[in-house]
C-alpha positions in Angstrom: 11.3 -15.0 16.3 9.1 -12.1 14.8 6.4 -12.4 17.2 9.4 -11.8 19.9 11.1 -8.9 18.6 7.5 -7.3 17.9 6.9 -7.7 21.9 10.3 -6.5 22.7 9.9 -3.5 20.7 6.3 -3.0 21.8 7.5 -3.4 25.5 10.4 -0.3 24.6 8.0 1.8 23.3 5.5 1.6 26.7 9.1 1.9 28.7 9.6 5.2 26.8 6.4 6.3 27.5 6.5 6.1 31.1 10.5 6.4 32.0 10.1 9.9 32.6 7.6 11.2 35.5 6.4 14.8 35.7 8.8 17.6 35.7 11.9 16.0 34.1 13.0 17.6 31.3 13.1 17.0 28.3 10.1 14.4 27.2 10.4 12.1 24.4 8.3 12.5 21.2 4.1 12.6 21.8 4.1 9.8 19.0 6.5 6.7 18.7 5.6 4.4 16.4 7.7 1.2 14.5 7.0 -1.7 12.1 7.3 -5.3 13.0 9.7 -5.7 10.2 11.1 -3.6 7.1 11.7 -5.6 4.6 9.5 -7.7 2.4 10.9 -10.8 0.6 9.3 -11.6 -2.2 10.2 -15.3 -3.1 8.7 -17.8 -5.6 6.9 -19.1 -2.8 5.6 -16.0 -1.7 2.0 -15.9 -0.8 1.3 -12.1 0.9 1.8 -11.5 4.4 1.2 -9.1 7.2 3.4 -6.5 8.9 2.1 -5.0 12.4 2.1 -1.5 13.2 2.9 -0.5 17.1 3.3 2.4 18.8 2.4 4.6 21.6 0.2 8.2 21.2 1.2 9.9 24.5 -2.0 12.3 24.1 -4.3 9.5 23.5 -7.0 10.3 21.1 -7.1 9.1 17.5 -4.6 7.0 15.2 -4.5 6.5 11.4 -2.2 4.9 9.5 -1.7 5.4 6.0 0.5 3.4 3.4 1.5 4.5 0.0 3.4 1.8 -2.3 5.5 3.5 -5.7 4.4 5.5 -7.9 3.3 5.2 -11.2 1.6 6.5 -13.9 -1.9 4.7 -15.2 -4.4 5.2 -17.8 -7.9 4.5 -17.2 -10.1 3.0 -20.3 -14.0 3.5 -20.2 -16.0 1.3 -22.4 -18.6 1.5 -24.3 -21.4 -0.5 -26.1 -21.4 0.1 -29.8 -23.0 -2.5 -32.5 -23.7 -4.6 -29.4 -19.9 -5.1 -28.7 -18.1 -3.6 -25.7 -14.9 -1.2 -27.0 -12.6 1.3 -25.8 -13.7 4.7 -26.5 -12.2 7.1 -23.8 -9.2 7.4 -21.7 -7.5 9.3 -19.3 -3.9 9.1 -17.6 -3.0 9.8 -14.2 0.2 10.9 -12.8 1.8 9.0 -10.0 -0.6 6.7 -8.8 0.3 4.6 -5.6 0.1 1.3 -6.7 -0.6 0.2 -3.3 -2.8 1.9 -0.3 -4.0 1.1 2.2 -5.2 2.7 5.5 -6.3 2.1 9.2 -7.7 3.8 11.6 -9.2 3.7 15.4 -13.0 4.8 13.8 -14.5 6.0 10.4 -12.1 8.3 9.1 -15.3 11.4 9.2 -15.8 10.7 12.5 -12.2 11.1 13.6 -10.8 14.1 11.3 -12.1 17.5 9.6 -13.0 16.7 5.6 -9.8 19.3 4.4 -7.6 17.2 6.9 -8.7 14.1 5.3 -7.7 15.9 1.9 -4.7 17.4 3.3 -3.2 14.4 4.2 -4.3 11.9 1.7 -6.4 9.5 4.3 -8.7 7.1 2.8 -9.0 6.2 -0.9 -11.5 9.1 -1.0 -9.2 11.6 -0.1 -6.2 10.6 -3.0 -4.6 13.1 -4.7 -5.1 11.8 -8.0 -4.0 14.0 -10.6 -5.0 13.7 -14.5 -2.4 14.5 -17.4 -4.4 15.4 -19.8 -7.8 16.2 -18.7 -8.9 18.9 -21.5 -12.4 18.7 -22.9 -13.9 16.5 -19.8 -16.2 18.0 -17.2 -14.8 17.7 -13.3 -17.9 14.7 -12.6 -16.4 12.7 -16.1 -13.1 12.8 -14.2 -14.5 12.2 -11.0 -15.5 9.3 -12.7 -12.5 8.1 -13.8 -11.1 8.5 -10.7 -13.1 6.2 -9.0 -12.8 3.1 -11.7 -9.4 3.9 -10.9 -9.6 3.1 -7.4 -12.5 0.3 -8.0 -10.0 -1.6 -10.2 -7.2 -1.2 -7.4 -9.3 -2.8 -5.1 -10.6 -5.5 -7.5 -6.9 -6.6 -8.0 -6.9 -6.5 -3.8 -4.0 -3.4 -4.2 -6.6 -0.5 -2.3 -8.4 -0.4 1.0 -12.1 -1.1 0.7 -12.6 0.3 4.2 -9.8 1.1 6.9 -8.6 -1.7 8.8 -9.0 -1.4 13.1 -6.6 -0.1 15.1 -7.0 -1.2 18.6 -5.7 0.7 21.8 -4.2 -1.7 24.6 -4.5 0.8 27.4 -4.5 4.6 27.4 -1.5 4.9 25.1 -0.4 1.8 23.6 -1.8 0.7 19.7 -1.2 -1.5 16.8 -2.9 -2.9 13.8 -1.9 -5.1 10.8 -1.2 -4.9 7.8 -1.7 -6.8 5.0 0.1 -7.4 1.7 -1.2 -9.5 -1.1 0.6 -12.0 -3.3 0.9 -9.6 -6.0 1.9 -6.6 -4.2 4.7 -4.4 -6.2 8.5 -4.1 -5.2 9.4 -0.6 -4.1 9.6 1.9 -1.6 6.4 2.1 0.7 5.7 5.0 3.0 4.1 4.4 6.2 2.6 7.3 7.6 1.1 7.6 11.0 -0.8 10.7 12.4 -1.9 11.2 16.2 -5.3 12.7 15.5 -6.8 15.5 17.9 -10.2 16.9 18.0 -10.3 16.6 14.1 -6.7 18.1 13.7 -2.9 15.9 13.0 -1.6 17.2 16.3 1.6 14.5 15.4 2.9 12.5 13.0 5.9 10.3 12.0 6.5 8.6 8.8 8.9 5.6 8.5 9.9 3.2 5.5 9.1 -0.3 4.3 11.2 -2.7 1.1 9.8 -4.5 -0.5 12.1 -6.8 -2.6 12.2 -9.9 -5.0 15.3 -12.1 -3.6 16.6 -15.2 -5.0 15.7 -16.8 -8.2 12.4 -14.5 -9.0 14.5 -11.2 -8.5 17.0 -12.7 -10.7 14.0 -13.4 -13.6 12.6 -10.1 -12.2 15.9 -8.3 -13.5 16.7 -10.4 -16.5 13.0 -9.2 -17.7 13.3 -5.8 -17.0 16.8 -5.0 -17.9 16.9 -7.3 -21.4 13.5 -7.2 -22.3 14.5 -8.4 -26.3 16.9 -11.5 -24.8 14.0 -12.2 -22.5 11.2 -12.5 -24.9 13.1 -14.2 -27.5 14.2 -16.8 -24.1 10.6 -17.0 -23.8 9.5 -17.7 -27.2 12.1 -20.5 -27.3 11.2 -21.7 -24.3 7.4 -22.1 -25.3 8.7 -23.9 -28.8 11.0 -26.2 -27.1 7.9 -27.0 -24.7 5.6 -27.8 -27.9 8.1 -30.0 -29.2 8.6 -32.0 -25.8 5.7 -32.2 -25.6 4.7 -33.3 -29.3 7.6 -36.3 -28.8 5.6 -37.5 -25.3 2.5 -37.6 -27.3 4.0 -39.6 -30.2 5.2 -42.2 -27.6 2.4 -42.4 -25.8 
């Protein structure tokens, strides 16, 4: 069971910590830290789900946890009102935006780290090193601007941390947190990062990987769209035509 193996690891982790008294040599790593799982399935029936976060910080002090999904590049349209009707009238493009990110942390993320650590290490939405493609002609606060609709819509589509999520110590040294994955989160790579913070500084850090993967019948529909993209639409056109008809001969019956 998951909630079994996540205790088992959780109780390996605390073993490490403590298997060595004083004066042994050679310690283990200051920061150990593991995912309940690695893998997300996404399935037709799939619904969003959580992965926990555990570890153990052997110098106490701060966690946080970042987690970047894959990249892509997105443009951001700003409307405006002309003839009383809402159009498109600018744009701007941004290279390799996370199309998921989230973050936790043990307390507010200025509270718990410097502002050009923050920056450094990408923690918090604030802190995103979002990168324009073609910014010529707009002032830094117009692309400040688009930056943050960016963000805004991530968060609207439930894709972006509004604010970090807890991460709670049980004990001196021992922590975890959840995660959470909505219904509509991406397949790819996802980087989990998590940094042992010290009077404002990263004094550790360890990253570690999470999939996540269509399987069964939506990765095969998945594939068929992305690969055949021609056969696929005309499938779908067919299918909606077919569908009329069916339901044209039901109607005639009835």
């Amino acid at each position: 069971m998951p909630a079994r193996r996540c205790l088992t690891r959780l109780l390996l982790c605390l073993a490490l910590a403590t298997a060595l008294p004083p004066g042994d040599a050679p310690r283990a790593q200051g920061l150990v830290a593991d995912l309940s799982h690695h893998l997300i399935a996404i399935t037709t029936a799939f619904v969003g789900t959580t992965v926990v976060l555990f570890g153990v910080a052997d110098k106490g002090g701060n966690i946080a946890v970042t987690v970047q999904g894959p990249q892509e590049d997105l443009v951001v349209r700003r409307k405006s009102r002309v003839a009383g009707i809402w159009v498109n009238r600018e744009n701007l493009a941004f290279r390799s935006v996370p199309a998921y990110y989230a973050v936790a942390s043990t307390g507010p993320l200025e509270q718990i780290a410097r502002p050009d650590v923050l920056e450094q290490l990408e923690i918090g939405t604030g802190a995103l090193d979002l990168e324009p493609i073609d910014a010529r002609g707009l002032e830094p606060s117009e692309i400040a601007s688009f930056k943050d609709a960016l963000v805004r819509r991530k968060q609207q589509q439930g894709l972006y941390s509004h604010e970090p999520a807890p991460i709670n110590f049980v004990g001196d040294k021992l922590f975890r947190t959840t995660l959470t994955f909505p219904a509509n989160v991406p397949p790819g790579i996802y980087q989990v990062q998590v940094f042992d913070l010290q009077g404002g500084f990263a004094a550790d850090a360890q990253r570690s990987t999470l999939v996540v993967s269509k399987v069964g019948f939506e990765a095969d529909i998945f594939d068929f769209a992305q690969h055949r993209a021609s056969l696929y639409g005309l499938t779908a056109i067919a299918m909606a035509i077919l569908s009329g008809w069916l339901a044209g001969v039901i109607f005639r019956r009835g």
